[in-house]
VOGU-3710 file (C-alpha; in Angstrom, 3 decimals, decimal comma):
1> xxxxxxxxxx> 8,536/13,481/-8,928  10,015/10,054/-7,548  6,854/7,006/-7,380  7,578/4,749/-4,550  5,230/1,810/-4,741  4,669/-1,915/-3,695  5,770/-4,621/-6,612  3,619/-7,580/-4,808  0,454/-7,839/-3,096  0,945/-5,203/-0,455
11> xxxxxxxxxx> 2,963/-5,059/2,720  6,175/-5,082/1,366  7,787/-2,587/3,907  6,802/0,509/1,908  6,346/2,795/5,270  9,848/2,250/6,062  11,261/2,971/2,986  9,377/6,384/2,353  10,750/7,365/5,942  14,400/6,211/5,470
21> xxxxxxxxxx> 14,186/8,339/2,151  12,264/10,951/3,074  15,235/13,390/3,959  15,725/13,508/0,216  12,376/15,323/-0,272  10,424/18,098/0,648  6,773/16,375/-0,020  5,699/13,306/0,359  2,011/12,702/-1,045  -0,128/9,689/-0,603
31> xxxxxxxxxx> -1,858/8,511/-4,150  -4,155/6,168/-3,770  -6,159/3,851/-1,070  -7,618/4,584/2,131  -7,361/3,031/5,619  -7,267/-0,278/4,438  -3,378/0,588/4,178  -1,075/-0,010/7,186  2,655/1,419/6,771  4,695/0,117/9,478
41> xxxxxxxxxx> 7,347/2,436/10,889  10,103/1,459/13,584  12,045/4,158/15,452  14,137/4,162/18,615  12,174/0,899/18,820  8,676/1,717/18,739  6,053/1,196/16,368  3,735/3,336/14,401  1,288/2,131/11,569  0,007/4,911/9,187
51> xxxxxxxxxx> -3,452/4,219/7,792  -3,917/7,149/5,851  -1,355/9,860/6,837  2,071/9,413/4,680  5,045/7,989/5,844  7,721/10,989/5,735  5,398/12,715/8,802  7,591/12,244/11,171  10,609/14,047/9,147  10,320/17,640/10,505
61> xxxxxxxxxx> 11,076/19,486/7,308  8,894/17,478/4,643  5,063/18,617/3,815  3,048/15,739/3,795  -0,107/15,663/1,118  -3,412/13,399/1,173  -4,066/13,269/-2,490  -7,259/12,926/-4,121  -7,066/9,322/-4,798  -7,087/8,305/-1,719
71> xxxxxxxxxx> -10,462/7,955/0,676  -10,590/9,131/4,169  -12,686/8,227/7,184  -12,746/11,212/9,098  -13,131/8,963/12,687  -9,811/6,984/11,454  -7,885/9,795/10,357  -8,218/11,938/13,386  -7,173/9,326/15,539  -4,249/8,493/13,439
81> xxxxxxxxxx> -3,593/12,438/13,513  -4,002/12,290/17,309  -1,931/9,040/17,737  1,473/10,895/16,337  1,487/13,936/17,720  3,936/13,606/20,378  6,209/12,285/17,968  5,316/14,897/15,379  4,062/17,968/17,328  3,786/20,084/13,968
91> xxxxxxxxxx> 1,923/18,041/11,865  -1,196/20,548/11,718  1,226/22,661/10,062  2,602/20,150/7,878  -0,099/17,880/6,618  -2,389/19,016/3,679  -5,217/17,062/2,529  -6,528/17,328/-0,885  -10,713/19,065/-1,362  -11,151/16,231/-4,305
101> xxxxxxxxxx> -10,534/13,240/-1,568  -13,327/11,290/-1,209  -15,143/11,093/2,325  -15,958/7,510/3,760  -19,570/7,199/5,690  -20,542/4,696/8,323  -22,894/3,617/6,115  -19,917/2,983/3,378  -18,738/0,412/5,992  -22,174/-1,106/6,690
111> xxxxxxxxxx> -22,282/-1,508/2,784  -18,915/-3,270/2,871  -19,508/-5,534/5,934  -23,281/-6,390/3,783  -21,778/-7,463/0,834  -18,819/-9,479/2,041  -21,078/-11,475/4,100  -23,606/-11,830/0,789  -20,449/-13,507/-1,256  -20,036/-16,472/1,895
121> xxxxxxxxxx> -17,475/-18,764/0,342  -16,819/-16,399/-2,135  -15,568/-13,444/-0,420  -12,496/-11,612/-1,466  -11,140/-10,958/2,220  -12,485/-7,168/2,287  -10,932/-5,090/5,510  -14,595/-3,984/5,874  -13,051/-0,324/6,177  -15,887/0,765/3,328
131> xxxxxxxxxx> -13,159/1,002/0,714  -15,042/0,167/-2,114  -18,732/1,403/-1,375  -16,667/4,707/-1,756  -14,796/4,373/-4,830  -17,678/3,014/-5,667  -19,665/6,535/-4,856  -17,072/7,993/-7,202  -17,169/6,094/-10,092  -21,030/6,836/-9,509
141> xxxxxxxxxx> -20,728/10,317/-9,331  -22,668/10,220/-5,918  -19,795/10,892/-3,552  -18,839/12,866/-0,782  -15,311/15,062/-0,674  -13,204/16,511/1,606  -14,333/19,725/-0,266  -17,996/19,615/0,361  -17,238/20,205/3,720  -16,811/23,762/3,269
151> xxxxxxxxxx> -20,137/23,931/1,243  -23,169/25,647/3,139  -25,586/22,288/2,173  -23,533/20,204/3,592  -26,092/18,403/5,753  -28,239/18,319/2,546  -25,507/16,426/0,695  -24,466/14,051/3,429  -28,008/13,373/4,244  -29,096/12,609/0,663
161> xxxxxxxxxx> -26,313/9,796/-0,222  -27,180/8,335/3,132  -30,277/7,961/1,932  -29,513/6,183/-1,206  -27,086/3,689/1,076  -30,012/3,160/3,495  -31,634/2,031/-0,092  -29,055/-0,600/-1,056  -28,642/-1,972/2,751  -32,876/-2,570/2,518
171> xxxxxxxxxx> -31,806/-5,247/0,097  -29,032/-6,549/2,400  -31,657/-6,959/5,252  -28,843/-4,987/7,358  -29,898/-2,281/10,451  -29,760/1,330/9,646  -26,666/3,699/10,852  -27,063/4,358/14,797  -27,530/8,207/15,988  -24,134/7,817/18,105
181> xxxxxxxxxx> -22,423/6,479/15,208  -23,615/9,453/12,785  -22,429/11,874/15,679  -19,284/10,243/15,587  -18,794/10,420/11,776  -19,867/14,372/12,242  -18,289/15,148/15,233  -14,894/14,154/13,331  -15,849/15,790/9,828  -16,140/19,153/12,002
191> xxxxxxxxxx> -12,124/18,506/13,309  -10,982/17,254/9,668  -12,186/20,632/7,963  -9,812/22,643/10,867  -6,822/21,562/9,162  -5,448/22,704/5,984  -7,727/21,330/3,428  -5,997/22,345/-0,250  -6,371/22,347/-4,336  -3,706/19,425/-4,352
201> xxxxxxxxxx> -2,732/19,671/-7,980  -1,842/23,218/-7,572  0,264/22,907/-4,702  2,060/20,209/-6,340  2,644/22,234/-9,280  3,582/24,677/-7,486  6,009/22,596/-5,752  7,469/20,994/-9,011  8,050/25,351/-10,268  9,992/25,916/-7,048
211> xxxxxxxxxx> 12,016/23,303/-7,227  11,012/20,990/-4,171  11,244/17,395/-4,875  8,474/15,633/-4,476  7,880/11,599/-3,365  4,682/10,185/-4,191  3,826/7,253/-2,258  1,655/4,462/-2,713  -0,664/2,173/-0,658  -1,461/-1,688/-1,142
221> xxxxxxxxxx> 0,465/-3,598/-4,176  1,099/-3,906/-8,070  -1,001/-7,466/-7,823  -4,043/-5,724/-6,078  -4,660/-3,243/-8,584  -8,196/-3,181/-9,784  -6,943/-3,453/-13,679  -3,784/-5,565/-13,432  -4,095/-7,452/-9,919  -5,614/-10,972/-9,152
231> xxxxxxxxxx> -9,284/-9,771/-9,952  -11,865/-9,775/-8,346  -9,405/-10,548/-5,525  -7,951/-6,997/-5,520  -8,486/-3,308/-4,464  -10,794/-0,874/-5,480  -7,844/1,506/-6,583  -5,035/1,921/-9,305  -2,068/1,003/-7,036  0,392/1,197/-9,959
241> xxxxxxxxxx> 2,068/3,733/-11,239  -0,215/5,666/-13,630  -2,311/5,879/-10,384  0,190/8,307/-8,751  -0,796/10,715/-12,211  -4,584/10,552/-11,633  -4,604/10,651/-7,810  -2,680/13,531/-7,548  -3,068/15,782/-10,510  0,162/15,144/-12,009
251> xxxxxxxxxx> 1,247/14,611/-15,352  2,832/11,664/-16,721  5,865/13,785/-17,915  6,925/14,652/-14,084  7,470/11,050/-13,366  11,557/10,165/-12,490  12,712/7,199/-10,294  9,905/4,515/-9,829  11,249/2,821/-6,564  9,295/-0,817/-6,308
261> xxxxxxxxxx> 9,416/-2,336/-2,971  9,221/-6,046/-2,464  10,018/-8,601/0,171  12,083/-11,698/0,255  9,537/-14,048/0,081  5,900/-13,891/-0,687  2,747/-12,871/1,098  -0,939/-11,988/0,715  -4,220/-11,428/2,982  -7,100/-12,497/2,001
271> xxxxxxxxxx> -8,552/-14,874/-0,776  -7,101/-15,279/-3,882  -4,662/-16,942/-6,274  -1,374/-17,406/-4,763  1,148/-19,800/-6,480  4,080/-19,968/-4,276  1,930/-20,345/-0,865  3,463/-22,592/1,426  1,256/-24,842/3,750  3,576/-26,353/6,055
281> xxxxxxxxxx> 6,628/-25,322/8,742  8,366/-23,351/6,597  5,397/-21,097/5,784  4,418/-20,899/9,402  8,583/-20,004/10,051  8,677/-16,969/7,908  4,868/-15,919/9,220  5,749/-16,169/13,191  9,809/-14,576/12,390  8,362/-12,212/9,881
291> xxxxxxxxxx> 5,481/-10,948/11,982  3,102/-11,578/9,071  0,076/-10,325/10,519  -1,974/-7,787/9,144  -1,325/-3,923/10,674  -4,616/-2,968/9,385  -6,790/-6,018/10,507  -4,651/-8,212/12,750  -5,427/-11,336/10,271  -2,345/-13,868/9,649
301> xxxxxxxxxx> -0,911/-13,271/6,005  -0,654/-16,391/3,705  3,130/-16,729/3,114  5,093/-18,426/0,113  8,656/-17,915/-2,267  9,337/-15,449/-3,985  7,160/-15,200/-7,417  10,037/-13,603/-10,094  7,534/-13,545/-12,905  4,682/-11,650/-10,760
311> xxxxxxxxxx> 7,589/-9,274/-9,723  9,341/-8,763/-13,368  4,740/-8,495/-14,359  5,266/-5,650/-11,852  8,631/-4,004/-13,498  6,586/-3,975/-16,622  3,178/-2,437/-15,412  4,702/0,537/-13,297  8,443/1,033/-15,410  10,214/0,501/-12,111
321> xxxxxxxxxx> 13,474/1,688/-12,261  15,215/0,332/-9,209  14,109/-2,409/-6,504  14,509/-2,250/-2,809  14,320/-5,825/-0,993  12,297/-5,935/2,413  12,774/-8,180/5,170  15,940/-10,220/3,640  16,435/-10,873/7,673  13,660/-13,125/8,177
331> xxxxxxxxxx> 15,062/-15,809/5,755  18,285/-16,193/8,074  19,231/-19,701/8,748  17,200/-21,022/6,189  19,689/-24,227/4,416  17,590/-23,454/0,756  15,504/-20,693/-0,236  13,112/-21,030/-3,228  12,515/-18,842/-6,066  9,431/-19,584/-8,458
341> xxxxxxxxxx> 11,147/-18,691/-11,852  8,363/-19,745/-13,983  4,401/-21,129/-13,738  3,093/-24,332/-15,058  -0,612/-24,087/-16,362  -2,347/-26,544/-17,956  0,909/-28,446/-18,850  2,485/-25,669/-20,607  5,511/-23,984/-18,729  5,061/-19,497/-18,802
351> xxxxxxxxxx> 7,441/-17,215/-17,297  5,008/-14,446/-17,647  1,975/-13,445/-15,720  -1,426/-14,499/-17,894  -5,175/-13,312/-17,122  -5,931/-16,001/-15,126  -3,426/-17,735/-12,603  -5,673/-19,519/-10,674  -4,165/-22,842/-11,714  -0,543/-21,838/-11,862
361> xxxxxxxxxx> 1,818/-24,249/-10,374  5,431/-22,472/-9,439  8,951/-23,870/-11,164  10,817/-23,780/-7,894  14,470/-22,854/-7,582  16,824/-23,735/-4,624  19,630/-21,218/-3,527  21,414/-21,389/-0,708  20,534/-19,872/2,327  22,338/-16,918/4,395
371> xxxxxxxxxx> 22,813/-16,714/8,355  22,440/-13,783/10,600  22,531/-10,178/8,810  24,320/-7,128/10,253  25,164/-3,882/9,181  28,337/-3,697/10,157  29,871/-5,333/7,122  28,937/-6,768/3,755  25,687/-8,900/2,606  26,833/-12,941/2,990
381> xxxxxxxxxx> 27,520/-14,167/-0,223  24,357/-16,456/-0,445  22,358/-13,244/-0,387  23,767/-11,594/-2,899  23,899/-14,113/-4,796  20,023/-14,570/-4,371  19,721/-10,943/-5,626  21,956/-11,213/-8,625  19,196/-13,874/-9,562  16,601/-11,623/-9,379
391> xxxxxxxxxx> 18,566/-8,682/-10,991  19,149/-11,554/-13,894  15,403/-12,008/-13,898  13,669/-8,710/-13,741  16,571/-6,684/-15,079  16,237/-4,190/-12,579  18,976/-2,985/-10,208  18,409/-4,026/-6,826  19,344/-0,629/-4,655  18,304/-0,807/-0,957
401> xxxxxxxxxx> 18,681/-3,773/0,942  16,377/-3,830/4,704  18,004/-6,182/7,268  15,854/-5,535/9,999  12,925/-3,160/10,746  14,956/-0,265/12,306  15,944/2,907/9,747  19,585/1,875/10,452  18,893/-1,443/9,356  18,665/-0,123/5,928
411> xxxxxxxxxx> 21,677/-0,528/3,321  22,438/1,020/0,309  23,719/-1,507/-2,728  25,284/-0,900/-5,583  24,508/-3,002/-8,448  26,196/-4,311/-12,286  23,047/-3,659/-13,153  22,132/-0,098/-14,356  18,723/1,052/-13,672  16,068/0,560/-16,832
//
């Protein structure tokens, strides 16, 4: 099994990446994270954004697996299931969803929207989606899963956690869950247990003994893991790569290529600490020509240089094996593009990432910059020079190169660099 994961704080251009590779595997299963995730895909110019279903759905020939680390909102997932099915008209047949997924309640969201609002200032930028009420449920051992749904006390089950959030939000001062909104929420957990609901870990064994090769795809970003991320500012899931073991059943032994995805430059949504940030034209160049605005929630992302140490922090955490460099295209015509190549903190210079970089100030680096990228011949010089200097940094080969956001804007690279 190949890991294919995001090496910064999310939306690196992992959806696209998963579907240009996908025709080298016959599964493609989904780890970790809910519908807080939005993978972008292009093709024959139009756009699709996958919340919660993985990215290889629309190759015809790959199964495509829900794991059971991620968390699913019924209402979300059936329109997302309904939303592709003229471009993927046998996806009933070829989507799987694990029983151990956890199920996301309205009342998950109310709990989300009630304590954002209770942090004011400091709020960490929550997509409200009920995320973390849920993993929250889990850790608790209170939650709801897709399997329960084929349990006779059902009804018993759903109405008894309700009952526990209705609780919680007493202390928030929020309004209880409509009657048309708990319709909803059953209306769509009657549709989600039509379609092939499965013991995950078995069918990816089984998969592994038959030879199939499997792709395990990941949602947010190294930096937003709950253990090694900007915390609190972070998800409520492992998004590296020892989450791909526990949220699908797999063991650590199956793991091959880990395939980290990361953009030219820097972004993140949301509060936090972010050391390269830009706050003037520049910034706002690379957010209007990059089209940094949230798939999920629509919100502007926070845009700076690339951050070498967080990225070589992410080569460590996950044992990524080979790179692949998003949106190289949206730095065109820039005369010098920076590279943070170290932090200052407290008057002492770090290349590495510490527990705290709240106060980090970034050692910039000027390159050159590169003009207009096509695919009909080689990178410009001044690009690949800017990737030998993050090969020389992380020590990691850098493999696929995106120019644009079409699948045949995609090149292959070969590298001095062999893969670690």
């Amino acid at each position: 099994m190949d890991v294919l994961l995001g090496a910064q704080w999310g939306d690196e251009g992992k959806g696209k990446v998963v579907d240009v590779i996908a025709a080298d595997y016959q599964v493609i299963a989904r780890f970790q994270g809910g519908p807080n995730a939005g993978h972008t895909l292009w093709i024959d110019g139009r756009k699709h954004v996958l919340h919660t279903i993985p990215s290889g759905v629309f190759r015809p020939e790959t199964t495509n697996l829900v794991g059971n680390g991620v968390v699913i909102d019924p209402i979300i997932f059936l329109k997302e299931f309904e939303a592709i099915r003229d471009l993927a008209p046998d996806i009933h047949d070829r989507l799987l969803i694990s029983r151990r997924a956890h199920l996301i309640l309205p009342t998950h969201r109310l709990l989300d929207a009630a304590s954002e609002a209770e942090k004011g200032d400091e709020r960490i930028g929550s997509t409200l989606k009920g995320i973390g009420p849920t993993y929250m449920d889990k850790t608790g051992r209170n939650g709801l899963r897709v399997g329960d749904l084929e349990r006779s006390d059902l009804m018993d089950r759903f109405r008894s956690l309700v009952k526990k959030h209705y609780r919680l939000l007493g202390l928030y001062g929020t309004q209880e869950l409509t009657k048309e909104a708990e319709q909803e929420w059953l209306e769509a957990v009657r549709k989600l247990r039509e379609l092939k609901l499965v013991d995950s870990e078995h069918v990816l064994e089984n998969a592994f003994r038959a030879g199939r090769r499997v792709l395990a795809e990941g949602a947010q970003g190294t930096l937003l893991d709950i253990d090694f991320g900007t915390y609190p500012y972070v998800t409520s899931s492992n998004t590296v790569c020892a989450g791909a073991c526990t949220g699908l059943g797999v063991p650590p032994t199956r793991i091959g290529r880990v395939i980290g995805i990361f953009k030219a430059y820097s972004t993140r949504v949301g509060s936090g600490p972010f050391p390269t940030e830009l706050h003037d034209e520049v910034g706002e160049r690379i957010r209007r020509s990059g089209n940094e605005f949230g798939s999920t929630t629509g919100r502007p992302r926070r845009c700076g240089w690339l951050d070498l140490p967080a990225l070589r922090y992410a080569v460590m955490i996950n044992g990524i094996t080979e790179l692949a460099l998003m949106k190289s295209d949206v730095l065109s015509g820039l005369g010098q593009v920076g590279l943070c190549t170290a932090y200052e903190i407290g008057g002492q210079r770090t290349d590495h990432v510490p527990f705290d970089i709240s106060d980090a100030h970034p050692v910039l680096e000027e390159l050159p910059g590169w003009g207009e990228l096509s695919t009909s011949g080689p990178l410009p010089d001044a690009l690949e020079r800017y990737i030998h200097r993050i090969e020389e940094t992380v020590q990691v080969p850098v493999r696929i190169v995106s120019i644009g956001p079409e699948r045949d804007q995609t090149l292959e690279r070969s590298s001095a660099l062999k893969e670690a």
